[in-house]
N, C-alpha and C positions, 0 to 999 in steps of 0.2 A: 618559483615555488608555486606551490598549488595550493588550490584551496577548496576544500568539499560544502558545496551548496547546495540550498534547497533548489533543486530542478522543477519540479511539478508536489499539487498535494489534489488530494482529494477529501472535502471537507463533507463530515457529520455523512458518510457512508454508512449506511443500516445496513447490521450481518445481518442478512436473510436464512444463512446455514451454518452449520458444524456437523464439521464430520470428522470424530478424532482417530479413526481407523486409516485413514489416507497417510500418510508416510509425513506429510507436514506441506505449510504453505499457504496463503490467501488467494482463493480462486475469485474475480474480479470479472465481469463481463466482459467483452474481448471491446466493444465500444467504450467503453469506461476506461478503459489503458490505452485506447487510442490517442481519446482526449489529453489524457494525464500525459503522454509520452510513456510510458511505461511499458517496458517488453517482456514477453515471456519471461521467468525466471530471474530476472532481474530484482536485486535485493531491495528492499520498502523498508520503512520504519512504520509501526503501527503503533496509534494510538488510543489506547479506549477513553473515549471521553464519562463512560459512565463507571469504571472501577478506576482510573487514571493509571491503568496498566500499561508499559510501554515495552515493544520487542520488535525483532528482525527477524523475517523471515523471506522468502522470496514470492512473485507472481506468478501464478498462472491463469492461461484464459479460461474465463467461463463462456458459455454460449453467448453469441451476439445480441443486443437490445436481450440478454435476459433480467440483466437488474440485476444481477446476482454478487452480493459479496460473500463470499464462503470463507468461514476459519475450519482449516484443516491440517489433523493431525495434534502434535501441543500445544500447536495455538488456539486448537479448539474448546483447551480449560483457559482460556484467557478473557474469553470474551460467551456471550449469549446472544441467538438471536432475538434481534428488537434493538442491540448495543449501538448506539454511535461512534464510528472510528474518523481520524483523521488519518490518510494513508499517502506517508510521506517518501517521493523518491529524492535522489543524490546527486550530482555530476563534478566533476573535479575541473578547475576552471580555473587558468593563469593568473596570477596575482592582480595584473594590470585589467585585466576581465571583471576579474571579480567584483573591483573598486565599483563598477558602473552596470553589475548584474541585477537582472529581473528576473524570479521564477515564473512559471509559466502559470 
């Protein structure tokens, strides 16, 4: 059996943008998703820690060393910039794995 676990987070990430006209998604520095393991497009849990709103959307890079968290599209009525987010990924991971899993 499998088991879906925390793989990587990224803790108290400040949106620095919204752009609700983008089609949807959190654009993330492309060095920020490096650390996190997190790839292009790849589905996230987002957290807002200053309205406790929680949703799914997917990544995309922003520019390298930009610093950039961007809420785009619907998620960008979710959050403001200045928000702290927690930007939580997934990976699904053998039973016998799981017991003795670390996220990153």
């Amino acid at each position: 059996m499998l088991r879906m676990m925390c793989k990587s987070k990224i803790q108290k990430a400040t949106v620095t943008e919204t752009n609700l006209e983008y089609e949807g998604s959190i654009a993330i520095g492309k060095d920020i998703m490096a650390e996190a393991d997190i790839l292009p497009y790849e589905i996230v849990l987002i957290v807002n820690l200053n309205t406790g709103a929680r949703f799914e959307t997917y990544a995309i890079p922003a520019g390298k060393n930009s610093g950039v968290i961007g809420l785009q599209g619907g998620a960008a009525r979710l959050g403001e910039v200045g928000d702290k987010l927690i930007i939580i990924s997934y990976e699904f991971v053998e039973e016998e794995k799981a017991k003795v899993y670390k996220p990153r």
